[in-house]
N, C-alpha and C positions, 0 to 999 in steps of 0.2 A: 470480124470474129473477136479480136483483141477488143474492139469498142465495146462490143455486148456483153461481152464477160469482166470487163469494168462497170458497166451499166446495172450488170445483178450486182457484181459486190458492192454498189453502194447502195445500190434501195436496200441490198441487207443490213446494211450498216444503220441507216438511217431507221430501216425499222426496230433495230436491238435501240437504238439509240431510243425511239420514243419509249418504246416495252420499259428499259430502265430506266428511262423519265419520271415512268408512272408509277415501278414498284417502288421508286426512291421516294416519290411525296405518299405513297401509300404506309413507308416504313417510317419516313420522317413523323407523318402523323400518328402512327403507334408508339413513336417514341415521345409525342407531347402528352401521352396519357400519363397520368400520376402514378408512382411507384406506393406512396406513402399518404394518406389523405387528411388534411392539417384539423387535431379534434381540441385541440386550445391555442388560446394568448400567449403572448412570453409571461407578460405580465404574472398571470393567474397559472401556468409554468413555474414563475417564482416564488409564488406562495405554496404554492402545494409540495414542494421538493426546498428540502431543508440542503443546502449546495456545499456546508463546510460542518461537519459534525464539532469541532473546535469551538464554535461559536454559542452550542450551549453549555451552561455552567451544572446542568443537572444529568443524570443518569439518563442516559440517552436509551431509545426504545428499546434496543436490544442489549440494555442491562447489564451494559458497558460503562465504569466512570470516566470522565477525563482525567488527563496526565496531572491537571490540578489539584486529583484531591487525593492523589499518594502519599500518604500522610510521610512528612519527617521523622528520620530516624536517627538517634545513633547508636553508638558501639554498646550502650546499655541492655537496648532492645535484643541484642542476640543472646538466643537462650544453649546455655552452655549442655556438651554431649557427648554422649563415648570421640576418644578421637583428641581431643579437643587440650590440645598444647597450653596449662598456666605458668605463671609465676606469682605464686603466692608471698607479698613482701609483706613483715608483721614489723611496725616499726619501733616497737617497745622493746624487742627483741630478735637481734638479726638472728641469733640461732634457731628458729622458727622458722624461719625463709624457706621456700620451695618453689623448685619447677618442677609440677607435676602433671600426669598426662590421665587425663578422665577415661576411667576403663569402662569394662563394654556395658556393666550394670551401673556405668553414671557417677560413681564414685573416687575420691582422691584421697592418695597419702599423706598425712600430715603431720608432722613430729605431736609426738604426747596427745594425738585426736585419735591414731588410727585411719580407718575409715571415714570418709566425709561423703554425703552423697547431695550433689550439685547438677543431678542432672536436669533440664528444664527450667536451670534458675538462670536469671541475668547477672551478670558479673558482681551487679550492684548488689542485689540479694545473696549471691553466697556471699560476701563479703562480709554482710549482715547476718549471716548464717556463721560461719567462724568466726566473725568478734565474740559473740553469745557462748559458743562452749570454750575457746578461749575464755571469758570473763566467767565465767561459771566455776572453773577449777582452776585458772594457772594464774590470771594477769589480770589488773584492776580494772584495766581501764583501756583496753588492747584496741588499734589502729591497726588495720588490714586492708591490705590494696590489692586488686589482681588484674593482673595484664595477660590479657589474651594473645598469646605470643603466635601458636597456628590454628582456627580455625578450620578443623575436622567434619566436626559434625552431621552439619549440612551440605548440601551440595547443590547447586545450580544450573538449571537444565533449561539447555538453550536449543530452540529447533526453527527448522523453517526455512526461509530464504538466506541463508547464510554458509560461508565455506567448508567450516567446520562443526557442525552440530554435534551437542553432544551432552552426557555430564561432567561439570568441573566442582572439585573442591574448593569449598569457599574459605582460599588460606586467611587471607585478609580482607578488610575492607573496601568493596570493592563500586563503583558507579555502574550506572550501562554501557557508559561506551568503553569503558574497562572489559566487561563481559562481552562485548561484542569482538572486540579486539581478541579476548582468548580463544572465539569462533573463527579466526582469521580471517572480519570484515563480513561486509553482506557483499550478497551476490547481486549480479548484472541485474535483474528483472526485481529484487527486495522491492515491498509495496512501502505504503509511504507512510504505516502504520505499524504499531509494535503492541503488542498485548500483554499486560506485565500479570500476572496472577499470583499472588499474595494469598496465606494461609493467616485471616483475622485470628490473633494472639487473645483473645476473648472470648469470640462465640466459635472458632475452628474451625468456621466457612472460608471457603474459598471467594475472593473478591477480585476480578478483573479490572486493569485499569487500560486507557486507551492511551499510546502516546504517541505523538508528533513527531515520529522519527525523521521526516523528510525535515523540520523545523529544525532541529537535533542538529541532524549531520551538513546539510546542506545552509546551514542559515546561522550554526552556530548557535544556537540559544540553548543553554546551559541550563533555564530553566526544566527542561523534561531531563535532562543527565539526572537522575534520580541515584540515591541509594539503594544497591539494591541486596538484599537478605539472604541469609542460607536458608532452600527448600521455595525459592522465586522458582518460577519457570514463566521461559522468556519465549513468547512466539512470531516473528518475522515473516510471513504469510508474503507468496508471491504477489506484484502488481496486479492489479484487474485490467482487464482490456476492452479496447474498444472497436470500434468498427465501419471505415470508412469506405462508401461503396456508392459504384453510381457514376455522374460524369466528373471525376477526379482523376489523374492522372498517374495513380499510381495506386487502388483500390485495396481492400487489405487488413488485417487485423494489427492491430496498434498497443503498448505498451499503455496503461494509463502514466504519466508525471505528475509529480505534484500538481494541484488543480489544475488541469490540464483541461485548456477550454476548447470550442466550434470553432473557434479560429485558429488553436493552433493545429486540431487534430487534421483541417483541411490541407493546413503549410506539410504537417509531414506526410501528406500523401501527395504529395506535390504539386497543391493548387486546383484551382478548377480548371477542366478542360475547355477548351474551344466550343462544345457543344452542350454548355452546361446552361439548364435555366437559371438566371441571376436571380429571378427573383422565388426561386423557388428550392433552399438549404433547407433540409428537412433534420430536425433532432427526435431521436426515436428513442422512448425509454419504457420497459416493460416497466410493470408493478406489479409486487406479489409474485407468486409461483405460475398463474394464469396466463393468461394470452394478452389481458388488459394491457391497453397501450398507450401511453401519451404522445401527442406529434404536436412539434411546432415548428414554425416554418419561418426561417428570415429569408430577408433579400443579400445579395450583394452589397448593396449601400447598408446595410443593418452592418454584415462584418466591416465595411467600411470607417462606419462611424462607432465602432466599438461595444455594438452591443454582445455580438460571438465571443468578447473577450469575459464577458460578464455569467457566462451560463458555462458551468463546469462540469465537467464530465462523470458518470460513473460508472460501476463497472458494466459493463454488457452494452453499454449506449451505442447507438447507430449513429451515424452523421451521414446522411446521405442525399448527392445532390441531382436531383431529376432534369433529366436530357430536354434538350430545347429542340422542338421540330427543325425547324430553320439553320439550328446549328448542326444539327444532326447530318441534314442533306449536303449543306458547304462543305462538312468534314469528312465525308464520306463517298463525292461524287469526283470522280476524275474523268481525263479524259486520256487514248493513247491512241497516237496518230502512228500507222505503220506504212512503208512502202507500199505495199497494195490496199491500203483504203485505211478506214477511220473505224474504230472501234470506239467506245462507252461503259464505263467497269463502273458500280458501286459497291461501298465498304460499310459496312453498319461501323460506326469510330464504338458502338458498345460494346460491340464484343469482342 
């Protein structure tokens, strides 16, 4: 009796065992079907997707400048405004001298003037503005200098990816990473771009520039530390993400880093798995608002030999890498021997 009821538990065994033999190469071979179907080259990949907006020197499509053509400024440029803390020095005569404070209709006190009104002028033109009615009635030949002692008027409004957003007074002269500093720093996730907006002193449009923030802070390049103006508004725009899914070992929505390429987005999701096609890294990038899609596909040896280092990431991108039949079934098929017979378990490693 004991022999015969060993005798069923193993043909049962034996037959689960072939049963998941067979859903295993049945599931193996669903999982060598393609996720992503490859519709370009790298090459022709490269041409068609501009990888570094930095790299052109002109008004990029979306009507963006680069950090390079923020035109130079200095303390001239700032146009004086209710607020607005002077020191009026007349050096023909110091009993003329004044620190005066620009009232709310723009106007200053000034010995034997009265009334001045300077609002909207540059330091340099009032200056040019009180030599005149000085020389007109008092003084022949009058010297006027004015130091902008606080900076009122304007104010500078900083939002986005940063600690403290907000509005600040623009007491003095200040760069960006001065104004970022008054925001108490960018936050964890800050993108790797800054958007400076400028009100043109000529035509009274608004002009956008794009700047290199990650270049800035991380790299130290001084050239985007820009001047920046009272009535700037500074925008710090969260990272964009990406998306790595498929036989990688740790699947998942990803920070973009500065040009952050296929090869690294596959390192932080911790490699490919055991069951991954090698020759089959799929980059997925949408175009336009539509469904249109670009795929292009390396091998293994492609991130090997550096070319995953060369194609960089943008926001919304997929990297995703298609399961290997053969790896699927080794990763997934075990086996579990117990005191009363032999059992056969399979595991999809996809899910």
């Amino acid at each position: 009796m004991a022999l015969q009821r060993l005798n069923r538990l193993f043909s049962r065994s034996v037959t689960a065992f072939m049963l998941i033999v067979s859903v295993s190469f049945l599931l193996a071979g669903c999982g060598g079907e393609e996720r992503f179907k490859e519709t370009t080259s790298i090459e022709q990949f490269r041409q068609q997707n501009i990888e570094n907006v930095f790299d052109k020197k002109t008004t990029t499509t979306s009507g963006y400048l680069p950090s390079e053509s923020v035109p130079e400024v200095d303390g001239d440029d700032y146009q004086l405004g209710p607020g607005d803390l002077l020191t009026v020095k007349v050096f023909e005569a110091e009993e003329l001298s004044a620190e005066v404070r620009v009232s709310s209709r723009g106007n200053i006190t000034l010995p034997l003037l009265d009334d001045v009104n300077v609002a909207n002028l540059s330091a340099a033109k009032a200056e040019q503005k009180i030599e005149d009615l000085y020389r007109r009635d008092y003084l022949v030949d009058p010297h006027v200098a004015i130091y902008i002692k606080e900076h009122m008027s304007r104010q500078i409004t900083l939002i986005g990816a940063v600690n403290k957003p907000g509005t600040f007074d623009y007491i003095a002269r200040r760069r960006l990473l001065d104004v970022l500093a008054m925001g108490n720093g960018l936050m964890p996730d800050a993108g790797t771009l800054a958007y400076l907006t400028r009100q043109d002193g000529e035509t009274g449009e608004n002009i956008t520039y794009l700047i290199n923030l990650a270049d800035l802070v991380k790299n130290g390049n001084m050239a985007h530390n820009h001047v920046i103006l009272g009535g700037d508004v500074i925008f710090v725009p969260e990272s964009g993400h990406c998306f790595v899914d498929g036989a990688v070992r740790k699947p998942g929505t990803y920070p973009l880093t500065t040009n952050m390429t296929v090869a690294e987005a596959i390192t932080v999701a911790g490699g490919l798995a055991g069951w991954a096609d090698d020759d089959k890294i799929k980059l997925v990038r949408f175009r336009g608002r539509g469904t249109e899609r670009q795929v292009v596909s390396l091998s293994y040896a492609d991130l090997q030999a550096g070319v995953g280092d060369t194609l960089v990431l943008k926001d919304q991108d997929i990297v995703y890498a298609e399961s290997s039949a053969s790896g699927k079934l080794f990763s997934g098929a075990g086996f579990t021997i117990g005191f009363m017979g032999t059992g056969v378990s399979f595991r999809d490693p996809s899910n």
